[in-house]
N, C-alpha and C positions, 0 to 999 in steps of 0.2 A: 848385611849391615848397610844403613843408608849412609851415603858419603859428604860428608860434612861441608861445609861451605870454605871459598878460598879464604877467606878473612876469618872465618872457625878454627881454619887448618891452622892458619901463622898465629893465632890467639893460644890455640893448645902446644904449638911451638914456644912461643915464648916462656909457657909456663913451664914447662919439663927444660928450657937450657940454664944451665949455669951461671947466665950471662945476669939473671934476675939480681944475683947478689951484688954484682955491680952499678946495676940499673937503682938498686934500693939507697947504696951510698951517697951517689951523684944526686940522686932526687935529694937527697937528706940536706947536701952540700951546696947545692945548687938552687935548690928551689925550684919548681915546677915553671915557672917562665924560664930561664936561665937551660933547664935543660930542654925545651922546645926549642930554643932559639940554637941551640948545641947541635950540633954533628954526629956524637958521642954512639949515639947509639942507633944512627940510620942501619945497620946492620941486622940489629934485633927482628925478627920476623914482628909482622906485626906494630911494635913501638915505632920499626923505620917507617913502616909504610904509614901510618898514623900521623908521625910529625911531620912526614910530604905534604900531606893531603893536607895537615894543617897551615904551613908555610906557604903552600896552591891560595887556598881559598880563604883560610884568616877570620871567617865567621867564629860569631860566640858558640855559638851551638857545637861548630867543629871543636873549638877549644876547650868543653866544657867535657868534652865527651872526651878526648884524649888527654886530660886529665884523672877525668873518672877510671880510664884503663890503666892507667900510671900509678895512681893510689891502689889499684886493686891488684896488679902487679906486684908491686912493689912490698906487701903484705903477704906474699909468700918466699920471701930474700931467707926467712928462717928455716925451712922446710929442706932439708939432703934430698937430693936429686932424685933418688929414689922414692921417697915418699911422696913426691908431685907426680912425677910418673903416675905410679899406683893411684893417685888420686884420680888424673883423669882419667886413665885405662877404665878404670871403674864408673867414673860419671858415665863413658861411652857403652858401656857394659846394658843400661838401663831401659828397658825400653820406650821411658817417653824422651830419654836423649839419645837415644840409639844411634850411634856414629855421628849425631851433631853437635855433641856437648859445647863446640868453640861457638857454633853459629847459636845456639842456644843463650850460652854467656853473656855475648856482642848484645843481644837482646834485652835480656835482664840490665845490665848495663845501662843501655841506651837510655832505657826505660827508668831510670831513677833522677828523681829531681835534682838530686846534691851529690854534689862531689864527696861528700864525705861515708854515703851508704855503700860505695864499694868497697871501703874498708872490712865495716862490716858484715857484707858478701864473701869475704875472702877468707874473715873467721871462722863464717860458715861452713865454706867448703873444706878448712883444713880440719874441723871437729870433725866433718865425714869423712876426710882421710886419717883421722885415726880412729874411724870406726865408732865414736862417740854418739852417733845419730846416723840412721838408715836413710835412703835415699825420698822418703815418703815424709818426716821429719825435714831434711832442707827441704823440698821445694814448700813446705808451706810454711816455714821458714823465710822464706827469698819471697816468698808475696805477701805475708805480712810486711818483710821490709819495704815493700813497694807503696803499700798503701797507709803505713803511719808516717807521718809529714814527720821530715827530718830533727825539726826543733824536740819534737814531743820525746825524741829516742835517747836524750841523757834522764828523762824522768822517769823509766822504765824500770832501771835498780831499784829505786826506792820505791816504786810502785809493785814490783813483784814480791819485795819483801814484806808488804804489809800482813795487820795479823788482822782475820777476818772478824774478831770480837771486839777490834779497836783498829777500827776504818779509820785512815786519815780522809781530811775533807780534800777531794781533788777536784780540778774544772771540768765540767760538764763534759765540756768539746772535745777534754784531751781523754777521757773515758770514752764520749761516741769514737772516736778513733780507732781505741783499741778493741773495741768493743766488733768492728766492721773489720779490725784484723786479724779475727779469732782467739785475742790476745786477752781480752776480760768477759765474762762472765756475772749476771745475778746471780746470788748467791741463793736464790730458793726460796729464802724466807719471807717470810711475812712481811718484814719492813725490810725489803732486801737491797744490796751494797751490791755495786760492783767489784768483783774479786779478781785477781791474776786467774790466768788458766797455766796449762802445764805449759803450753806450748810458747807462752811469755816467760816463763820462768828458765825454757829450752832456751830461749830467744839471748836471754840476759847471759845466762851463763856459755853459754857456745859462743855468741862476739864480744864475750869478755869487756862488756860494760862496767 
């Protein structure tokens, strides 16, 4: 098994400790400035070394980014010790994450425009810790999220519920979208509609939009 990166290792630490359900409250209480600027949890593998690096250097980017790990964190506070475990044991199980599931994560992360899609990330991956979606299912899952622009993702619900005989009228753009994130489909016919696919309708119900 390939061996994962030092910043992979303390990202899949933080997620199997305990320490998450504390780390969920404080954020809750605190708000994401309040607990950067805190002490609280320089301990945490990972969250400490994160808030260093951000307190060092103070850029947006740093602070965007160690927010995005925070929310994404902080969305598995629900999850018994045990089933986070089993979670990543198994992410590392894979073989296109094969022993670097953390370094893997850091990435996807990194890689999202909004603070707000690691939420959604984190829904993801606990659907795959309850076995709810195979691991071929998330990852294209986790690149649709990547490539639908954040705004378009509360119109997703209502978009995967439509019925194909009575199309609502939707914007072009936010259809090219889904359309480039495997997430819609023409419907075939003759005067053909863009329709949900499965993998949108995976999409909605797995991050519980």
């Amino acid at each position: 098994m390939k061996k994962d990166t030092k910043r992979g290792n303390a990202l899949i630490s933080a997620l199997k400790s305990d320490e998450i359900v504390e780390l969920s409250k404080e954020y809750i209480e605190l708000g994401i400035g309040s607990l950067i600027e805190s002490d609280v949890f320089e301990s945490i593998p990972f969250v400490g070394t994160a808030i260093g690096l951000y307190k060092a250097a103070g850029s947006v980017r740093d602070q965007l980014f160690i927010e995005k790990v925070i929310r994404f964190l902080t969305h598995f506070s629900d999850l018994p010790d045990a089933e986070r475990i089993n979670m990543t044991e198994r992410l590392n199980e894979d073989d296109k994450f094969a022993g670097k599931a953390g370094a893997k994560l850091i990435e996807i992360i990194d890689r999202m425009e909004s603070e707000d899609k690691p939420e959604v990330a984190a829904e993801f991956l606990k659907a795959f810790g309850r076995k709810e979606i195979d691991f071929n299912v998330l990852r294209r899952l986790l690149v649709a999220l990547e490539r639908v622009p954040s705004f378009d993702i509360r119109k997703l619900a209502v978009f995967a519920a439509i019925d194909p005989d009575q199309p609502m009228k939707m914007e072009d753009d936010f259809l090219d979208s889904l359309v480039n994130a495997g997430m819609a489909k023409s419907n075939g016919a003759w005067k053909s509609i863009i329709v949900p696919t499965e993998l949108c309708r995976t999409f909605v119900r797995a991050g519980k939009l």
